[in-house]
Each structure stands twice: as C-alpha cells, then as structure tokens.
C-alpha angles and dihedrals in degrees: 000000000000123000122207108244116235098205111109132239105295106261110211114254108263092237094062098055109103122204119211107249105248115250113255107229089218100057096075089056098042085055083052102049087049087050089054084051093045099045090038100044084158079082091084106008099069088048094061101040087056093048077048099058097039084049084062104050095051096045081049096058086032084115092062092064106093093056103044080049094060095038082059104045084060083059121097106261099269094055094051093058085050093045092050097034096053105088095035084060096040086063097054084051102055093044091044086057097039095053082042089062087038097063104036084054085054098050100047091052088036093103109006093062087059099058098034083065098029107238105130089081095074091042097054081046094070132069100276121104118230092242083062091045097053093033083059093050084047095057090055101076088015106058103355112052091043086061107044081048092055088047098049102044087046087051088043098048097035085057087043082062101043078050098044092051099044081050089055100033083098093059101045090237097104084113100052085078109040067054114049088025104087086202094169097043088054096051093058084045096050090039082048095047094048090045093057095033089062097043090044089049087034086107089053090055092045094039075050100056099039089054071054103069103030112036104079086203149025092010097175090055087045088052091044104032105067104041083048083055090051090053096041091050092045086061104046102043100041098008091234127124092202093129082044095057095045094062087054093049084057105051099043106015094104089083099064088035100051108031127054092240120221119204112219120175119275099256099040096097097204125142115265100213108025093127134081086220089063097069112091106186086164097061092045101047086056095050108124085212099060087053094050090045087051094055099040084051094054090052095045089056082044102063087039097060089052092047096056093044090054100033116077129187132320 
C-alpha cells in the first residue's frame, strides 16, 4: 500500500536561479554610437590626413629653421612667441576646419542616408529608440569629433616640436623653442576653445540634422538655402544685414564670448589667445546667447527624433 509523501514540491536551490541581467539604458547607445564610427570612418580619417599634410610640409621647410630662428630671436618678446607659435596654431586651424566640414557633412547625411538606402527599416527593427538613435548621431559632431580634434592636433603639434628640435639641434638653438613655446598653456586653451566652440554651434548641428531627416532630396541646399533667402530679403527690403550678421555671430561668436580678447595692430602678427588669463568661462557661461543656442538645440534634436520615428524610407 502506497503512502502519500509529505514532502513538498521540490523548490530550486537558490544558487541555480538564475535572474535576467537588467538591461543598461546606455549600451544600446553606446552600440549605436560605435555603429556611427564604424559606417563614417571620415570621422576620423579626414582629420588625419589633414594633421598628415601639414606633417609634410613642415618636415619639408624643416632646413630653413635655423634661419627663421635666428630672424625671430632678434624680435621684441612678444613677436618671438608669434613667430614660433604660428605654425603650431595654423595647424590647429586647418584640422579644426577640416573636422568642422567633417561634421556638417555628417549631419546632414546622419538620418537621410539612411532612408535613401533604406536602411532605416532593419534599424528601427531592432531593440534601440529613436531618441537614442538620433542622441547617438548627435554625439558624433558634439562630443566625438571635438576629441578626436583635440587628440589629433596634440599628437600633430607635439611631433612639429620633436621636428623642429632635431632640425635645430645643429645650431645649438633646439631649446629656444621647449623655452619661448608655452606648449602646455596652449593645450587647456585649445581643450577650452573646442569645448565652447561646440556648445556655442551646438544649434547648426542640430538645425543640420534636423534638414537630415525631413528634406527627401539636395539636403545641404535645403540647410543653406532658407536662412540665405532670409538674409537676401532682409537687404532688399530694409537694406540691413542684421539676420546676416547674426549667422555670423553663430558660427564664430565663441571667440569674443569665451576669451578676454586682446587687439593688437594688423600687421603685428602675435597670437590673439597664448595666456591662461585670456579664458573667460565666466563670461561665457552667463551669455544669453549660449543659453538660447542650447534650447533651440535641444528643440531642434527633439523634432528630429519625432520626424525619423514617424518617416520611413524614401
């Protein structure tokens, strides 16, 4: 005769359950933003093939050194630290503009190529909102491309000064300039000066990436064209070129609002920013300007992110 069994239904030993790992919100845009580097490797590319020419052209005049050395230590203080800071920050200049291009190209191409080739059908397939999408596009020119900028041009210039003293070592004048170069002033100022430039542009990016998701053709005339019909109007009808002057103001106002700006004459040739003392982040935190850029930044993401969950391909 069978007896029932008291003993319960067996319970799992605690050690073999198993709980699901929760889901970190910042994975899946991390994923995305490696996807952006991995599909746009001009991101990085143009960059270093501009830090590369520059590289050899200035190995290539390296033999003048000596000379030009010599013509500037005859120079009052001021004009030798122009004389030997020039290049260094005409190199800063050229990959500055080049990762500039870089990223207004990107963005204009961010959301639009993705539905030109339709694409954007298997992506919104997968797990990943379309906030994170377009937040992951946004880091590109936002975060991305300012570092690398700042990484690049340190490399490019450090490797200028190694050149330039194995090009004076004959002369005996390599340490004029470890002595007259403020290398390490100049890096927090470039590190300060990307870091404004990007929060004060952060509305074209944004403008940029917005033109992206909704126009179907010729993106880069539908970014340019309106605000250039604004202007022209402007000036026919009232003769002003205060909306002109505005856009100006936009792309390259960070300067005035972030540095203490010092006027030297036209043909003095000295740097404008070489000094700790020149960076105002003060002044530029309480510009009413950088606020108002910021929000219609934001609103300009915003829209975007509603126009590519509700715009399919083309």
């Amino acid at each position: 005769m069978n007896t029932p069994s008291n003993t319960g239904p067996e319970v799992p030993n605690e050690s073999k359950l198993t709980m699901p790992a929760a889901k970190s919100p910042i994975r899946p845009l991390y994923w995305s933003v490696r996807r952006e580097l991995w599909e746009n490797r001009s991101i990085y590319i143009a960059p270093l093939i501009a830090a590369g020419v520059v590289l050899f052209g200035f190995a290539i005049t390296a033999g003048g050194f000596p000379q030009r050395r010599r013509n500037a230590l005859l120079l009052d203080p001021a004009h030798q630290r122009a004389a030997i800071e020039t290049p260094y920050d005409v190199v800063a200049m050229m990959i500055m503009l080049t990762a500039f291009l870089v990223g207004v190209f990107y963005c204009l191409d961010a959301l639009h190529g993705e539905r030109r080739d339709r694409s954007i059908l298997f992506w919104k397939s997968l797990p990943v909102s379309d906030l994170t999408a377009v937040l992951a596009k946004a880091i590109i020119p936002l975060v991305i491309l300012p570092l690398l900028t700042f990484v690049i041009i340190e490399a490019t210039q450090f490797t200028m000064l190694l050149i330039s003293t194995v090009a004076l070592l004959p002369s005996g004048l390599s340490g004029t300039t470890w002595t007259l170069l403020p290398y390490g002033q100049l890096s927090v100022i470039l590190l300060y000066g990307l870091v404004t430039m990007v929060l004060w542009q952060a509305p074209l990016f944004g403008w940029l990436l917005l033109v992206s998701g909704w126009a179907r053709r010729a993106t880069f005339l539908w970014a340019v064209l309106p605000w250039l019909a604004v202007a022209a109007v402007e000036k026919i009808a009232f003769n002003t070129s205060h909306f002109a002057a505005l856009l100006s103001q936009r792309m390259t106002g960070s300067f005035d609002e972030a540095f203490v700006v010092v006027s030297y004459p036209h043909d003095a040739h000295v740097p404008v920013v070489d000094r700790l003392t020149q960076l105002d982040p003060l002044k530029f935190l309480s510009s009413p300007g950088l606020w108002i850029g910021l929000v219609i930044a934001a609103t300009f993401f915003a829209a975007a992110v509603r126009l590519r969950r509700y715009r399919g391909a083309l």
